[in-house]
C-alpha positions as CSV (number, residue, x, y, z in Angstrom):
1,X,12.2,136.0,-15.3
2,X,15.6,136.5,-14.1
3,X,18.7,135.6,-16.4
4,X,19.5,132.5,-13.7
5,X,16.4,131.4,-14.5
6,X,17.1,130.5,-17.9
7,X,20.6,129.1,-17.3
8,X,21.4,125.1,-17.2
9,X,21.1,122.8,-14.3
10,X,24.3,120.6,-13.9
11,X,24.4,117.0,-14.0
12,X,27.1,114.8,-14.0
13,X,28.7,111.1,-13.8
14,X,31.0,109.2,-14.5
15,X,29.0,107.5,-17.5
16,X,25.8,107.3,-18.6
17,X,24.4,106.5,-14.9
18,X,23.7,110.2,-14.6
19,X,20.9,109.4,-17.6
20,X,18.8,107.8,-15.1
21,X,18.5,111.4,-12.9
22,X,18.4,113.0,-16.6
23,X,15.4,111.1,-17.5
24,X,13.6,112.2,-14.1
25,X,14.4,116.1,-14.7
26,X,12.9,115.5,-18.1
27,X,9.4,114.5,-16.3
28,X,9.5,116.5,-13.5
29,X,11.2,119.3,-14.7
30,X,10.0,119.6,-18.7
31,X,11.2,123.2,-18.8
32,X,14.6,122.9,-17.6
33,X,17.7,122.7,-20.0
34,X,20.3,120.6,-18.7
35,X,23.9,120.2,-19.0
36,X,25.3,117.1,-18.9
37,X,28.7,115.8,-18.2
38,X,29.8,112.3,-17.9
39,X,33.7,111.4,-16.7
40,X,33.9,108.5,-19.1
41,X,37.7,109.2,-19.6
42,X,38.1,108.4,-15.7
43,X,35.3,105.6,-15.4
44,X,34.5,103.7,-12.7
45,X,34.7,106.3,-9.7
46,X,33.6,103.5,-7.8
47,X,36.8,102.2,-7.4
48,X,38.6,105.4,-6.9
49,X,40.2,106.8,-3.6
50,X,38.1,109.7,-1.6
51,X,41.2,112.3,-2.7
52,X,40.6,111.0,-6.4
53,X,36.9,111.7,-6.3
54,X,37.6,114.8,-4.4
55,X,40.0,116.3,-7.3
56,X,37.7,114.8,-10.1
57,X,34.5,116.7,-8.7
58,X,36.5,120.0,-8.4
59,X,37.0,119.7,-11.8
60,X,33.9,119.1,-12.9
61,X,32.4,121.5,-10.9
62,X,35.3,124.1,-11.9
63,X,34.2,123.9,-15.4
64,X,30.3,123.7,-15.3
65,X,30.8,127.1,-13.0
66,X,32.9,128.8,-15.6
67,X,30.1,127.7,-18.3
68,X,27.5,129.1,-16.1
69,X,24.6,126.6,-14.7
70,X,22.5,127.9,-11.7
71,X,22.2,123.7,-9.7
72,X,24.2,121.0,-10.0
73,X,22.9,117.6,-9.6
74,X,25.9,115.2,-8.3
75,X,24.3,112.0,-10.7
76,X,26.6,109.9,-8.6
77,X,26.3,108.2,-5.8
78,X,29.9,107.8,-5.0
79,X,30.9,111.8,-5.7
80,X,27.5,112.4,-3.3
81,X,29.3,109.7,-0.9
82,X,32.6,111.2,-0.6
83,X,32.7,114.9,-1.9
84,X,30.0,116.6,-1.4
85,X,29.6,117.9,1.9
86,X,33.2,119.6,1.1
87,X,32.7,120.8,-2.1
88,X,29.0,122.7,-1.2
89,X,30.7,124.9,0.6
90,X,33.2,126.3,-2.2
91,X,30.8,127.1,-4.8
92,X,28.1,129.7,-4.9
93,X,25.3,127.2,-6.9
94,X,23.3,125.2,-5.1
95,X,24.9,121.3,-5.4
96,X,22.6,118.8,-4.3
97,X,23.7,114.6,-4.3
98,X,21.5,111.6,-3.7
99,X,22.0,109.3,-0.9
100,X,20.1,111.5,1.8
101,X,16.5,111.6,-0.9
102,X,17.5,107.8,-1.1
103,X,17.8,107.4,2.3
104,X,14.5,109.3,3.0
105,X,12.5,107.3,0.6
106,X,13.3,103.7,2.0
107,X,12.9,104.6,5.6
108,X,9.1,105.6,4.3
109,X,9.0,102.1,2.4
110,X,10.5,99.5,4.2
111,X,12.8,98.3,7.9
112,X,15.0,96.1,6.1
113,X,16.6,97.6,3.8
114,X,19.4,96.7,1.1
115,X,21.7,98.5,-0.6
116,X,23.6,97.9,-3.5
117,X,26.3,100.6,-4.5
118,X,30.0,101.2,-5.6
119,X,32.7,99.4,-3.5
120,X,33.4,103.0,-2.4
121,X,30.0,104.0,-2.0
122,X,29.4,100.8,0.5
123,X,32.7,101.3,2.4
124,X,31.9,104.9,3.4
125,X,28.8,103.8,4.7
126,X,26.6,106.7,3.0
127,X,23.8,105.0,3.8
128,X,23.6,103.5,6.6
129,X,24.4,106.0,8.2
130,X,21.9,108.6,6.5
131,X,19.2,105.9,7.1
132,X,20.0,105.1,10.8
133,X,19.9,109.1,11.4
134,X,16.3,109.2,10.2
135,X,15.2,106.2,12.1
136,X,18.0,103.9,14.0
137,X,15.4,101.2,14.5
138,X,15.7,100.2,10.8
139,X,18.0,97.5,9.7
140,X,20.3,97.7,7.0
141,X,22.6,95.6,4.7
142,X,24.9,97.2,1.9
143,X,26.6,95.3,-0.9
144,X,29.5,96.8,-2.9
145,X,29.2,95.8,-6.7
146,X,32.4,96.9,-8.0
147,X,31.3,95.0,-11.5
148,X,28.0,96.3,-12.7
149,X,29.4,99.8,-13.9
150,X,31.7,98.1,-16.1
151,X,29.0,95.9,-17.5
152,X,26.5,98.3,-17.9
153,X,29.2,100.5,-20.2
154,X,30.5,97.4,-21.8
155,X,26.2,97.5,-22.8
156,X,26.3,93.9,-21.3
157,X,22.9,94.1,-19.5
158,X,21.7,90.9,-21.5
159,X,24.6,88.7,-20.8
160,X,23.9,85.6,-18.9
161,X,27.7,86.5,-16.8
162,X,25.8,90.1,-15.6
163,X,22.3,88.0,-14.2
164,X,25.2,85.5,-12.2
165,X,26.6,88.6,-10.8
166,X,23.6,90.0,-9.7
167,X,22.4,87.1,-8.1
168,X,26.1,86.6,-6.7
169,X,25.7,90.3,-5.8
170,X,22.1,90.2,-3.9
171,X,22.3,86.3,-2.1
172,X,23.7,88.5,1.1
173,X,20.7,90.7,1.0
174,X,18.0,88.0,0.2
175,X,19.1,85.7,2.9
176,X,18.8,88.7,5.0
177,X,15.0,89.2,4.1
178,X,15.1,92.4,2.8
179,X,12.1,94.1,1.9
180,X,13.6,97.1,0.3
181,X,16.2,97.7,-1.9
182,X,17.9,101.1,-3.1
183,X,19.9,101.6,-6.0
184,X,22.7,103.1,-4.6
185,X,24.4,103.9,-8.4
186,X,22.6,105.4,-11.0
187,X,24.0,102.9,-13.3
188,X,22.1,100.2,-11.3
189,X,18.3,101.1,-12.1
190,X,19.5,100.2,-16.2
191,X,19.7,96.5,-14.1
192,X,15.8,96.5,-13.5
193,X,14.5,94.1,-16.3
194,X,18.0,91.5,-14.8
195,X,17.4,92.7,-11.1
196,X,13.5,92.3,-11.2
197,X,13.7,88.4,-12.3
198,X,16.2,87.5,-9.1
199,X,14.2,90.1,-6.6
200,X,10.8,88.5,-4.5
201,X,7.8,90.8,-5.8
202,X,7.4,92.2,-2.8
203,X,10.9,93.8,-2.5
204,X,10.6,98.0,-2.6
205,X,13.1,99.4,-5.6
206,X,13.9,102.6,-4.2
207,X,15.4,105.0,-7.5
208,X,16.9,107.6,-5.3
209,X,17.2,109.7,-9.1
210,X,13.4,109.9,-8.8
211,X,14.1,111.8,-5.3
212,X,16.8,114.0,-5.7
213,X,14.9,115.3,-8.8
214,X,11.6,116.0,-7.0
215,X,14.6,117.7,-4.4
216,X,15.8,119.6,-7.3
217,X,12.3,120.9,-8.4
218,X,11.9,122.0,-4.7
219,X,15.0,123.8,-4.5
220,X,14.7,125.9,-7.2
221,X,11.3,127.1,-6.7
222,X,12.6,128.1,-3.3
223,X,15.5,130.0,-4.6
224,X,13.1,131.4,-7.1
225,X,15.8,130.0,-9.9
226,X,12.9,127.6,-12.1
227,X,12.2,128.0,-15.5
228,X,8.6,129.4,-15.9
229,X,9.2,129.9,-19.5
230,X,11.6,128.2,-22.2
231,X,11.1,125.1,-23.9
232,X,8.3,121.9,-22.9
233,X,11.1,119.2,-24.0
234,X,14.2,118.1,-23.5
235,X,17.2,121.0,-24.2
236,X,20.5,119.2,-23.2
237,X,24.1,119.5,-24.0
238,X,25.8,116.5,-23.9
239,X,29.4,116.4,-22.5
240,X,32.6,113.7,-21.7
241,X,35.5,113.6,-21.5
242,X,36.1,110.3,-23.0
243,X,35.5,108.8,-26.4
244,X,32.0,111.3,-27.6
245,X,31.1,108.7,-30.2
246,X,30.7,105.8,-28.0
247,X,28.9,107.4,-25.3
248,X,26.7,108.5,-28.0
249,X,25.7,105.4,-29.1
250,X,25.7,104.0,-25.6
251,X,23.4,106.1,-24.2
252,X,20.8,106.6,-26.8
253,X,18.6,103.5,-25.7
254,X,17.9,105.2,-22.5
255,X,17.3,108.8,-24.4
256,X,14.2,110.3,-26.2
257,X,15.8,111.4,-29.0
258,X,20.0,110.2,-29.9
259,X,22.6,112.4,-28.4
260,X,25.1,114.8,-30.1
261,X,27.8,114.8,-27.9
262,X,30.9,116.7,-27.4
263,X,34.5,116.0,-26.1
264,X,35.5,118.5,-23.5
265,X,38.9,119.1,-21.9
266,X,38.3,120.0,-18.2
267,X,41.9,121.7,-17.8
268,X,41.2,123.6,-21.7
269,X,40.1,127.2,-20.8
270,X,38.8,127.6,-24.3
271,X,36.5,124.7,-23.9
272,X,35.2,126.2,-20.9
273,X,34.5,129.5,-22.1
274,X,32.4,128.0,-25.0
275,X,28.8,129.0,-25.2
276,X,26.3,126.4,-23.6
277,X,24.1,126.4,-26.9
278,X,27.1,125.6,-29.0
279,X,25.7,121.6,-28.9
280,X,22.5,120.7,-28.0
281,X,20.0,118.0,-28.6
């Protein structure tokens, strides 16, 4: 193997959305050790201006090159929305995002298709328009949620208040018939158990973290970058830039094993600098 086959893919958000694409590299990639960043300081993005999410994903990106990773998984619909196709272009790792394995994956399922995202995610029309490039005879409905972040970091999934939203949140798409329906935040697929009791049974859940993972897998064996040794189980290190301890305890009902999790300081060269194994699960 080659030293950039041993170093960390990448992935980041602005909570503990990004632990839905986490989970995937963890079954489609076992081998793979993972850095993972989550913006909770500057939570929701999905309310954020394009020139916002711009600065904050230069950031991010800044820092995860400086600690050396080889991929970056964008674990965010709304950076993949409005930053990435001008921020590929600046760094030498390969960044990939998530609406167009999304968008692939419901033109295959479905040709009404729903989609429920950030209110900046919906208003720069992602995907719709990724869809309608792959096939412009599909129909499609998109739904800005600017509420369920918030209530899936407030760990409000079992409140009665978050099923009302929901159902406030999908009437549009129901009366519209959908028959497929793409999570177009990684928060959103922690909504199953609430979204699955409001949904028709025969309504297609597209995951879009299932997609860009297999897209990740892909791109690495191309680039010759996968990890054909290393560890069988999860190897992360857990970053924010909010409060650690809460994220912690947050997260660890969606995580194999609970997190030990670091506060970083994106604009603190020191932190930067510091060794990838310094924290790891």
């Amino acid at each position: 193997m080659n030293e950039f086959q041993t170093k960390r893919i990448g992935v980041f958000d602005s909570g503990v959305g990004g632990l839905t694409v986490l989970n995937e590299l963890y079954r489609q990639l076992p081998r793979e050790s993972i850095l993972y960043f989550g913006d909770t300081a500057r939570l929701p993005y999905g309310t954020r201006s394009k020139a916002e999410i711009l600065q904050f994903v230069r950031e991010i990106l800044t820092w995860m090159n400086e600690v050396g990773v080889k991929m970056v998984i964008m674990a965010c619909n709304t950076s993949s929305a409005l930053a990435l196709d001008e921020v590929r272009s600046e760094f030498d790792f390969p960044i990939l995002g998530l609406i167009l394995p999304g968008a692939r994956a419901a033109v295959k399922t479905g040709r009404r298709i729903g989609a429920i995202a950030t209110p900046a995610t919906a208003a720069s029309n992602a995907y719709r328009q990724a869809i309608l490039e792959i096939d412009a005879n599909v129909h499609v409905w998109q739904v800005g949620c600017p509420e369920f972040v918030p209530l899936i970091e407030q760990n409000r999934l079992r409140d009665p208040y978050t099923r009302q939203v929901a159902m406030d949140y999908l009437r549009p798409l129901l009366e519209n018939q959908i028959d497929t329906l793409i999570y177009g935040c990684t928060h959103y697929p922690h909504l199953a158990p609430v979204l699955k009791t409001i949904l028709p049974p025969q309504v297609h859940l597209i995951n879009p973290a299932y997609y860009v993972a297999k897209a990740a897998a892909r791109e690495l064996q191309l680039l010759s970058l996968d990890n054909q040794g290393g560890r069988c189980l999860p190897h992360t290190r857990f970053c924010v830039s909010g409060d650690p301890q809460r994220f912690s305890q947050l997260s660890r009902q969606w995580l194999p094993e609970p997190p030990n999790t670091e506060k970083v300081y994106l604009s603190d060269t020191r932190l930067a600098s510091m060794p990838l194994n310094a924290v790891d699960l």
